[in-house]
C-alpha positions as CSV (number, residue, x, y, z in Angstrom):
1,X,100.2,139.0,145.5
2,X,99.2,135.6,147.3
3,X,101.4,134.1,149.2
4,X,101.1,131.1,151.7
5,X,102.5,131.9,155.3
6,X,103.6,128.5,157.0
7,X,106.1,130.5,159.8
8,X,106.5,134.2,160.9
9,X,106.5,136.0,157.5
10,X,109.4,138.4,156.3
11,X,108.9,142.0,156.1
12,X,109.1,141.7,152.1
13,X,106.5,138.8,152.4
14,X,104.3,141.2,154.2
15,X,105.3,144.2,151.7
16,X,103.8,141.4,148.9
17,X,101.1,140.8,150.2
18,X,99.8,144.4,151.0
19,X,100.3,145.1,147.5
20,X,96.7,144.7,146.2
21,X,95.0,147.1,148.7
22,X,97.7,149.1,149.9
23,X,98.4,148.4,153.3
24,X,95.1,145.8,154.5
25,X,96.0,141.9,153.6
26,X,92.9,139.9,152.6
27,X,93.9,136.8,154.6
28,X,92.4,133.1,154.5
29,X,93.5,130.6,157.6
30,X,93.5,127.1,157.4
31,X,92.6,126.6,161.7
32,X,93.3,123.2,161.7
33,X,97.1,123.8,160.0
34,X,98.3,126.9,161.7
35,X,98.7,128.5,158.2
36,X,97.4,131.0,156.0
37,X,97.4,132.6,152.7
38,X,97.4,136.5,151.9
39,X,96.9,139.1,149.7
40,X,95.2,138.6,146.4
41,X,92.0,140.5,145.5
42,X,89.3,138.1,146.4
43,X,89.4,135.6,150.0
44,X,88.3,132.8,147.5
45,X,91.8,132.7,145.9
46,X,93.7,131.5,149.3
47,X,90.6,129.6,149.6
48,X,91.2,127.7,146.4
49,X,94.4,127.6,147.0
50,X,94.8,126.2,150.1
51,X,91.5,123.2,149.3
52,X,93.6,122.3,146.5
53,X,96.5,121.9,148.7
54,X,94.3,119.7,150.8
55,X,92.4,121.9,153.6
56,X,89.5,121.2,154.5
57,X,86.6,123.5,153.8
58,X,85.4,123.5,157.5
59,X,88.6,125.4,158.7
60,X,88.9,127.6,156.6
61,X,87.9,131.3,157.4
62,X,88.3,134.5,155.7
63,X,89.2,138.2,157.1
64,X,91.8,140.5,156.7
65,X,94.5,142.5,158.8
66,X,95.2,146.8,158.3
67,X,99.0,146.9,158.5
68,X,98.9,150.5,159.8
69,X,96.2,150.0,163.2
70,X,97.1,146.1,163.3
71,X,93.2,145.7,163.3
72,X,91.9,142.3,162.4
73,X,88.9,142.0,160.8
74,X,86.4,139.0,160.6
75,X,84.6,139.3,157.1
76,X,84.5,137.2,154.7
77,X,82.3,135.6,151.8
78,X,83.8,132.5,152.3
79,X,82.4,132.7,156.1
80,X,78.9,132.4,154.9
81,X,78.7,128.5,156.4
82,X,75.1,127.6,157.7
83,X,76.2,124.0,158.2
84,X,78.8,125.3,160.8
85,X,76.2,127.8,162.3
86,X,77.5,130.8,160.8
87,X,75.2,133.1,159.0
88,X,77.4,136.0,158.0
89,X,79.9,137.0,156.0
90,X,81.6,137.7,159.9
91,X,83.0,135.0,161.7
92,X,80.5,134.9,164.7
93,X,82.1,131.9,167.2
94,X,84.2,134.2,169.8
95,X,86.6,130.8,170.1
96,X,87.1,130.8,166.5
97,X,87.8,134.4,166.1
98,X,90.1,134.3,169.2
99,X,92.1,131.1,167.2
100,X,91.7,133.4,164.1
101,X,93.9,135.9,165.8
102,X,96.0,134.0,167.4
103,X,97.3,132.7,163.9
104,X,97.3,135.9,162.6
105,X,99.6,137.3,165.2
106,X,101.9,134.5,165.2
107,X,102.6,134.7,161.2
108,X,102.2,138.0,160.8
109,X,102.7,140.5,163.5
């Protein structure tokens, strides 16, 4: 289920969002509004979501958390941004992976 995190989510908001790969969260942040979306089967639904609530494309990034190591991962389709120097579908800028987390942790763990 998709949800969008805007403060420290609830253990049943996690529990949600966990639900369509048992355990990992495919998560989307918005870097400029502290926020992000997850769950969902496919990073390009909190993508859409969140342009269509009026992020910009440019800080939006795409990875995804394991509930049960609290690993964060860095891959994404959605990462794929040659016009932001970033040639994978991993987020490559150390600075925006370490804002990346910092979101993460601050919402979600």
């Amino acid at each position: 289920m998709l949800l969008v995190i805007t403060d420290h989510a609830t253990k049943e908001e996690i529990e949600k969002m966990a639900e369509d790969f048992s355990g990992y969260i495919k998560i989307v942040v918005d870097m400029e509004k502290g926020i992000l979306t997850g769950g969902g089967k496919r990073h390009v639904e909190g993508e859409q979501f969140l342009l269509e609530s009026g992020s910009k494309q440019k800080n939006l990034w795409g990875g995804g958390l394991d509930l049960e190591s609290s690993e964060i991962d860095y891959n994404s389709m959605i990462n794929i941004r040659p016009s932001q120097n970033n040639f994978s579908r991993d987020i490559m800028s150390e600075e925006t992976r370490k804002e990346f987390d910092e979101i993460i942790k601050k919402l979600l763990l």
